[in-house]
C-alpha positions as CSV (number, residue, x, y, z in Angstrom):
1,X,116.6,120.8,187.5
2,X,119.8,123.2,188.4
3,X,118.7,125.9,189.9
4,X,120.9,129.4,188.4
5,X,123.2,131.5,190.4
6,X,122.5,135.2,191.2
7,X,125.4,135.7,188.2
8,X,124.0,134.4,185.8
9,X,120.7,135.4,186.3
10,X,122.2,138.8,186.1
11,X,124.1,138.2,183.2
12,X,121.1,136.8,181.5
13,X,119.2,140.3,182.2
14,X,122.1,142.6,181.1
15,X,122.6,140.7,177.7
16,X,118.8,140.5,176.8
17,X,118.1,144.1,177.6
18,X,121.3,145.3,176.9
19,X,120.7,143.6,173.2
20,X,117.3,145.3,172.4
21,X,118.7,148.7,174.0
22,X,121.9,148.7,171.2
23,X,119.3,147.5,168.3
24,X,117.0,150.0,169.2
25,X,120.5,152.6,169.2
26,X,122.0,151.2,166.3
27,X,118.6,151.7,164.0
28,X,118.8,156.0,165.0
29,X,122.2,156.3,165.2
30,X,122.1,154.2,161.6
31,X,119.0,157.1,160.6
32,X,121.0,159.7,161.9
33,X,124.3,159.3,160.2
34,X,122.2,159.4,155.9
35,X,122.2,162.2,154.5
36,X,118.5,161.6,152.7
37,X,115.2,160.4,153.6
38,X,113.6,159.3,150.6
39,X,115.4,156.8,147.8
40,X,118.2,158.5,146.0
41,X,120.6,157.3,143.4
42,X,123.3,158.9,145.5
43,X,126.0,156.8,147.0
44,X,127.8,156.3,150.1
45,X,130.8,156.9,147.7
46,X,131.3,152.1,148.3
47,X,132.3,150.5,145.3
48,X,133.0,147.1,144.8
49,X,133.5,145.1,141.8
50,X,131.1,147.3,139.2
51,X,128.7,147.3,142.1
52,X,127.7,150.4,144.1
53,X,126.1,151.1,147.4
54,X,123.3,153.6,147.3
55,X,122.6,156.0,150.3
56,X,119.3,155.1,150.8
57,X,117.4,154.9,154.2
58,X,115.8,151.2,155.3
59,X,112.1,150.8,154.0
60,X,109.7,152.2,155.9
61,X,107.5,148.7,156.7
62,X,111.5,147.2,158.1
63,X,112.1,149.7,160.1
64,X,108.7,149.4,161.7
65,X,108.5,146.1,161.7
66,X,112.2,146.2,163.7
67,X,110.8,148.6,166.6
68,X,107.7,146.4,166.7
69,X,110.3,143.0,167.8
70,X,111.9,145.6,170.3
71,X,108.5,146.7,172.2
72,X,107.4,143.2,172.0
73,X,110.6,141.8,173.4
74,X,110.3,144.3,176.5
75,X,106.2,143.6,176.7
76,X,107.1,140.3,176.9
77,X,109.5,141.0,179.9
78,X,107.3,143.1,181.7
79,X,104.8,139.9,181.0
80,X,107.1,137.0,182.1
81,X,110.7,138.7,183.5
82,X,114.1,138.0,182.8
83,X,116.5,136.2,185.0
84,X,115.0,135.3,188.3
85,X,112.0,137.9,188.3
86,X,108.7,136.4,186.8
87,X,107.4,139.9,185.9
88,X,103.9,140.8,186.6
89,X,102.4,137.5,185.4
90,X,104.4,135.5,188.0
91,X,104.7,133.1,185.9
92,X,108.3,131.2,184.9
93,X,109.3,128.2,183.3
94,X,110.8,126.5,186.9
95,X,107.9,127.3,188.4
96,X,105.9,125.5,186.0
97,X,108.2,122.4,185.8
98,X,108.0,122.7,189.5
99,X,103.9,122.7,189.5
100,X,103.8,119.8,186.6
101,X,106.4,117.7,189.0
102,X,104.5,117.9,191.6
103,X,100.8,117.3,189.7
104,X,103.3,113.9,188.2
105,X,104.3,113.4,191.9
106,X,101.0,113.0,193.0
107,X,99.4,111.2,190.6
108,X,102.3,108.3,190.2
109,X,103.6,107.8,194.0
110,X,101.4,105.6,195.0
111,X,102.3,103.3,192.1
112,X,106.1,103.7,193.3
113,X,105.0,103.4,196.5
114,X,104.0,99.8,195.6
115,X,106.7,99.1,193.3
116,X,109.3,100.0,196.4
117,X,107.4,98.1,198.5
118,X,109.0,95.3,196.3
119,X,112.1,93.4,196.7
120,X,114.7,94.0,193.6
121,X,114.1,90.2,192.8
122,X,110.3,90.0,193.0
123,X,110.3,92.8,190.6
124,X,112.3,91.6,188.3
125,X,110.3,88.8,187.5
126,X,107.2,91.5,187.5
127,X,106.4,92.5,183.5
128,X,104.6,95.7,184.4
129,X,107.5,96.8,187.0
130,X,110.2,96.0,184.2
131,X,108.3,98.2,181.4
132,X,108.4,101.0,183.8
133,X,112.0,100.2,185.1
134,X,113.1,100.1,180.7
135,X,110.9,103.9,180.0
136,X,113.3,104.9,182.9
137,X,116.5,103.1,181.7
138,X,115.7,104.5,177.6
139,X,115.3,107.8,179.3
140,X,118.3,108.3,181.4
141,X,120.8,105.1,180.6
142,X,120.6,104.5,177.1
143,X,123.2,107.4,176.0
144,X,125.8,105.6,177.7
145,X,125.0,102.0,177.5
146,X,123.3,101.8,174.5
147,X,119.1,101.1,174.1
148,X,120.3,97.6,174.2
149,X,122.2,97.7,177.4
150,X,125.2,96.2,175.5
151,X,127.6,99.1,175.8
152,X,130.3,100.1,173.9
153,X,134.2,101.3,174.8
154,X,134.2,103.0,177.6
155,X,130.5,102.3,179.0
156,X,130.0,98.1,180.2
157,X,127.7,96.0,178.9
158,X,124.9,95.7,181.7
159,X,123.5,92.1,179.5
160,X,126.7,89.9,180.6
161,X,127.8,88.6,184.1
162,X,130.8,90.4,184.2
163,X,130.5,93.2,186.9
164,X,133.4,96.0,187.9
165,X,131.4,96.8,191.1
166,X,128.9,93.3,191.8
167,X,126.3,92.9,189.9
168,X,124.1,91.7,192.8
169,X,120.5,93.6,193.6
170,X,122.4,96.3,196.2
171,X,125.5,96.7,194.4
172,X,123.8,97.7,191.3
173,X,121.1,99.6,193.3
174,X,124.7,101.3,195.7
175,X,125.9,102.1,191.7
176,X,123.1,104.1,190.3
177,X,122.6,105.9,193.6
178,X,125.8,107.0,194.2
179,X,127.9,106.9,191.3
180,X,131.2,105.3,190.8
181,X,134.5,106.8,190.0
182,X,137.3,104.0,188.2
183,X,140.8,105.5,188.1
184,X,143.7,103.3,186.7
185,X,147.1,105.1,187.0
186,X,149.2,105.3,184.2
187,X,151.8,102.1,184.5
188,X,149.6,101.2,187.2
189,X,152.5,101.4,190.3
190,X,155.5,101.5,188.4
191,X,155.7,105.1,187.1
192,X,158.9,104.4,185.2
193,X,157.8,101.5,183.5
194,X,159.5,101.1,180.1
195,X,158.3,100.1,176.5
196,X,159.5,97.0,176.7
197,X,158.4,96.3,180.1
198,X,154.9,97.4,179.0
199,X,154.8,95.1,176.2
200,X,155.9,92.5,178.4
201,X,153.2,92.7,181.1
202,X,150.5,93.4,177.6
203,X,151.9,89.8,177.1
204,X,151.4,88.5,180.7
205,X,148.0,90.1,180.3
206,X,146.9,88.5,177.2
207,X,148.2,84.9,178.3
208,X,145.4,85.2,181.2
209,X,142.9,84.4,178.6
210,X,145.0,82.1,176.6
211,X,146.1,84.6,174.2
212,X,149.9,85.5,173.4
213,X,151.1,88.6,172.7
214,X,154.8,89.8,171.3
215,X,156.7,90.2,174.5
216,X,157.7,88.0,177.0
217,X,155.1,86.5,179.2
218,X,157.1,85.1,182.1
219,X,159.2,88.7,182.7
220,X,155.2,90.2,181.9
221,X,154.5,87.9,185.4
222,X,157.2,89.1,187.3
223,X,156.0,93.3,186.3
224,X,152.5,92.1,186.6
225,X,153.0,91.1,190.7
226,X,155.0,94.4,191.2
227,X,152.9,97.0,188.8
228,X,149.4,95.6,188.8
229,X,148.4,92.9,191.2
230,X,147.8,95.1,194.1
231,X,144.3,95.9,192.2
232,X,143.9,93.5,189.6
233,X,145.3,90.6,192.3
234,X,147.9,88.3,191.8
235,X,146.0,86.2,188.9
236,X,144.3,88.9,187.5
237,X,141.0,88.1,188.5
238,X,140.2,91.8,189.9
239,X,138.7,93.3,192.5
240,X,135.0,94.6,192.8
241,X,135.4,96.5,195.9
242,X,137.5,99.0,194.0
243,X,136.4,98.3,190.5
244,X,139.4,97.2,189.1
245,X,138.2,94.4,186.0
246,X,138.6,90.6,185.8
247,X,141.6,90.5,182.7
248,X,141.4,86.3,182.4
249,X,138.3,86.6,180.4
250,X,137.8,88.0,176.9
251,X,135.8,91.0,178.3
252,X,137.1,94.2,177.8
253,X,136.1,97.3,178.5
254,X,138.5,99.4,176.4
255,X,139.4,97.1,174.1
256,X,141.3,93.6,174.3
257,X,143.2,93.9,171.4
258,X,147.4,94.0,172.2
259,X,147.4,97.5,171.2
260,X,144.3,98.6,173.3
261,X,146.0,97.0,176.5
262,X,149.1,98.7,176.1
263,X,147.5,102.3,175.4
264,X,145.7,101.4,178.8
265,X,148.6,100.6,180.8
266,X,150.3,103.2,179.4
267,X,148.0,106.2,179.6
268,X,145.6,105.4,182.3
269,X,142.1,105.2,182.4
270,X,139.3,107.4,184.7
271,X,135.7,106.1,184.1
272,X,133.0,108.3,185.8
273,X,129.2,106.7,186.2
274,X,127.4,109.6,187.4
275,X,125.3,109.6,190.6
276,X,121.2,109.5,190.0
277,X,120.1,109.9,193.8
278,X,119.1,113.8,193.4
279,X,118.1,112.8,189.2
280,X,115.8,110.1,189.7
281,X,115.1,109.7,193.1
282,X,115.6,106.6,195.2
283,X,111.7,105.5,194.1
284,X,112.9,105.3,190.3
285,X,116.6,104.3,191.3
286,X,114.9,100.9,193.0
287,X,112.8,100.2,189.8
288,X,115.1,100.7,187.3
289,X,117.8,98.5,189.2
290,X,115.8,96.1,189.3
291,X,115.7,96.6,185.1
292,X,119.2,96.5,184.9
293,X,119.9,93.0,187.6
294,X,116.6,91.2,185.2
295,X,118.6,91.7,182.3
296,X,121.9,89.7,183.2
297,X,119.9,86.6,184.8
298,X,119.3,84.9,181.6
299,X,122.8,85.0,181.0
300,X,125.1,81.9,181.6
């Protein structure tokens, strides 16, 4: 849980109590300004389309009920606080997630403790480790890659063998705990790369997994070695150290389509998987990756 700055724990206070303070203002100021007490088939001198707007005060039991939600608002500060002071209960929501956290902590670590105590391997073959490693995945994973693990554009599929970063027990473990941050440069290192020298490598590209495309292949080779093989390597196999994807299968995770590969060389693409060390803790982080290797080893 992210902890507030001062700011906003200020702003927070001003705009709460500054909200009930202008109500409260706004219903005199609002009493003040008729010119009658009681219902009256005066008007305000409004007219709008046959319809005409009487000067009569608010009902008695609204206006009541109004200043009731504005002492109860501030009781209820005085109660719990605003901001960062817990009021005279000393009770706030952090410290409560805090309290549950560590009642959760207590109760569970020694089943991490054993799970941890575990290779990546042995529990991957372990049913009761991989139920707890999928609750954590469906928690925390699933938005990206999908309940399934197969992904979708933009997010790999974690079912296949086909890894950006390894897809051995410490690579995937080194992934969730630290991140990963994928940039491709935008006509990779040939800034002034034409259309037609685009299409060309898109055709190059494609011929890697025996598809053709509608540009020349064999001047796509020669653009390939100058624009792209530093990362991809000179027959396109890529490079896991850096993250840069194998483009001589049909697995794509942009798109494989002519168009898609030519958008990519042209525009770039920055992936960000986002670090779970301070999330999930390296206790969960172990189980979990062990999850994610299980579910690639039945593949072929």
């Amino acid at each position: 849980m992210t902890e507030l700055t001062t700011f906003w724990h200020i702003w927070v206070s001003v705009i709460v109590i500054g909200s009930m303070i202008a109500s409260g203002a706004l219903i005199i100021i609002t009493k003040r300004g008729q010119k009658f007490d009681e219902e009256t088939d005066q008007t305000t001198g409004h007219s709008f389309d046959g319809i005409h707007e009487l000067d009569n005060p608010l009902p008695k039991w609204w206006m009541y009920f109004f200043w009731s939600t504005i002492v109860f608002g501030f009781a209820y500060i005085l109660i719990y606080g605003v901001g960062d002071w817990t009021g005279f209960s000393k009770w706030s929501s952090h410290g409560q997630w805090e309290a549950e956290m560590a009642k959760a902590e207590e109760k569970y670590q020694p089943y991490y403790d054993k799970l941890t105590a575990m290779t990546i391997e042995e529990l991957a073959q372990d049913e009761e480790a991989l139920a707890t490693g999928q609750r954590i995945y469906a928690s925390n994973c699933s938005v990206c890659h999908g309940p399934t693990a197969a992904g979708s554009e933009g997010f790999p599929n974690l079912t296949d063998n086909d890894w950006l970063y390894g897809g051995s027990p410490a690579a995937i473990k080194a992934t969730l705990t630290n991140g990963r941050n994928g940039a491709m440069p935008a006509n990779g290192l040939k800034p002034d790369m034409t259309a037609q020298e685009r299409t060309d490598i898109v055709a190059h590209v494609l011929s890697l997994s025996g598809r053709e495309g509608s540009g020349d292949a064999t001047k796509g080779k020669a653009l390939f070695a100058q624009a792209c093989a530093a990362c991809h390597g000179g027959n396109g196999k890529g490079m896991q150290a850096i993250g840069a994807p194998n483009l001589t299968d049909n697995i794509w995770l942009y798109g494989g389509s002519e168009a898609k590969i030519d958008f990519t060389i042209q525009h770039g693409r920055a992936g960000v998987m986002p670090a779970w060390k301070e999330i999930l803790g390296e206790d969960k982080i172990h189980v979990v990756s062990a999850y994610v290797y299980s579910l690639s080893q039945n593949q072929e």
